[in-house]
C-alpha positions as semicolon CSV with decimal commas, in nm:
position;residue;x (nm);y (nm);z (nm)
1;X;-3,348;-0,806;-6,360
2;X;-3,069;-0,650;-6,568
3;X;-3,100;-0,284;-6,549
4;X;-2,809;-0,084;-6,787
5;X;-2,668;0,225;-6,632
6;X;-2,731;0,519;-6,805
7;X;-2,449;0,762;-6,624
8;X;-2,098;0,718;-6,553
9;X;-2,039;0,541;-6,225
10;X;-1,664;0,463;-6,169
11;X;-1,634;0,196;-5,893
12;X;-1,281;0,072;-5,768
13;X;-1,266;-0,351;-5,796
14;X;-1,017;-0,595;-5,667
15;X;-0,924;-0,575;-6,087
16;X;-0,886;-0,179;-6,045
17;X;-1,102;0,151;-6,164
18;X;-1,371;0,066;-6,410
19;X;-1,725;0,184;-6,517
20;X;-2,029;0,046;-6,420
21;X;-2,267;-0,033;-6,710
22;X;-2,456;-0,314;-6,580
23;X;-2,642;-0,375;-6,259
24;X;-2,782;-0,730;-6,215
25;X;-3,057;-0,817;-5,971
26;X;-3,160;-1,159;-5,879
27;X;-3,368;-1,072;-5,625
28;X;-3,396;-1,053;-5,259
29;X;-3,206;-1,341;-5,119
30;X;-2,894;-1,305;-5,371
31;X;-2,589;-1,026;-5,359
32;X;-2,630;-0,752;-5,639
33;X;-2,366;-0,805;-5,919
34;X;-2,215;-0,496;-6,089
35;X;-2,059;-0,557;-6,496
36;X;-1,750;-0,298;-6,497
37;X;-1,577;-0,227;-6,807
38;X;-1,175;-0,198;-6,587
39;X;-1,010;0,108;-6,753
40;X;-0,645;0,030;-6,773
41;X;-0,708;-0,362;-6,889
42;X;-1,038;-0,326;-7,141
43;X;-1,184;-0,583;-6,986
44;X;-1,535;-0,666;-6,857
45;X;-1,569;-0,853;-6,526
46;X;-1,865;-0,883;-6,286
47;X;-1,852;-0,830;-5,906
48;X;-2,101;-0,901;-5,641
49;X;-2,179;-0,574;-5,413
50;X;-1,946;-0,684;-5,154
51;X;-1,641;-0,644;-5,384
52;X;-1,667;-0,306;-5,520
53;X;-1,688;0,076;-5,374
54;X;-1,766;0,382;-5,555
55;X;-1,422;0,584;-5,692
56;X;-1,324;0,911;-5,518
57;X;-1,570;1,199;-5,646
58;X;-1,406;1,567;-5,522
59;X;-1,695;1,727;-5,665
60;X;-1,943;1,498;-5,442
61;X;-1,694;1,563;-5,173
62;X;-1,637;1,206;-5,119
63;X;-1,288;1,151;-5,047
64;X;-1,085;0,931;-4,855
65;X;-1,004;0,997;-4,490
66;X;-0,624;1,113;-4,377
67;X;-0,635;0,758;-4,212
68;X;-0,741;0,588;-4,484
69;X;-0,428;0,768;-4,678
70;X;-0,189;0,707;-4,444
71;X;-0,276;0,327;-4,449
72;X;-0,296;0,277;-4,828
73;X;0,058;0,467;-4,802
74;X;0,223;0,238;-4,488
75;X;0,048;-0,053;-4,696
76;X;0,261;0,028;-5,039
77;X;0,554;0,110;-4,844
78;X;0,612;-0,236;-4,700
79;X;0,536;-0,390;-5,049
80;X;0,790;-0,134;-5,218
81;X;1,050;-0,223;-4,937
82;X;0,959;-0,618;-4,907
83;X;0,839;-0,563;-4,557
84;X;0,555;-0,802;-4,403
C-alpha cells in the first residue's frame, strides 16, 4: 500500500532534513519505507523506518534533550578538530 502524505512531515535521514510525501507499506512482516524529498540536495530517496526520526517541532514541544546537545556538540567538535 502506497499511501501519499497529505501534511508536511519533516523527518531527519542519514541524507539530511527532508519531507515526507510517501509512506509505503508492504505489510506486516516488512519495515515501513518513507519517500523524502531532502531539502538542501532536491533529491528523492527512500528510507526504511529504522533510518529516519521526525525533525525538531518547538511548537509540539519536541525537542532534543541537553544530553542529546551536548553529544551532537562533543561529536562535531572532534570532527572539526580531527579528534577520534
Amino acid at each position: 500500500m502506497i499511501l501519499e502524505i497529505q501534511q508536511l512531515i519533516w523527518l531527519q535521514t542519514p541524507k539530511g532534513q527532508g519531507i515526507a510525501k510517501f509512506l509505503i507499506d508492504y505489510g506486516p512482516e516488512s519495515d515501513l519505507y518513507w519517500v523524502v524529498f531532502i531539502h538542501a540536495t532536491s533529491e528523492i530517496w527512500t528510507f526504511s523506518n529504522e533510518k529516519v526520526r521526525v525533525s525538531e517541532n518547538i511548537t509540539l514541544d519536541r525537542v532534543k534533550s541537553m544530553s542529546e546537545r551536548v553529544d551532537e556538540f562533543r561529536e562535531a567538535h572532534d570532527i572539526m578538530f580531527n579528534k577520534s
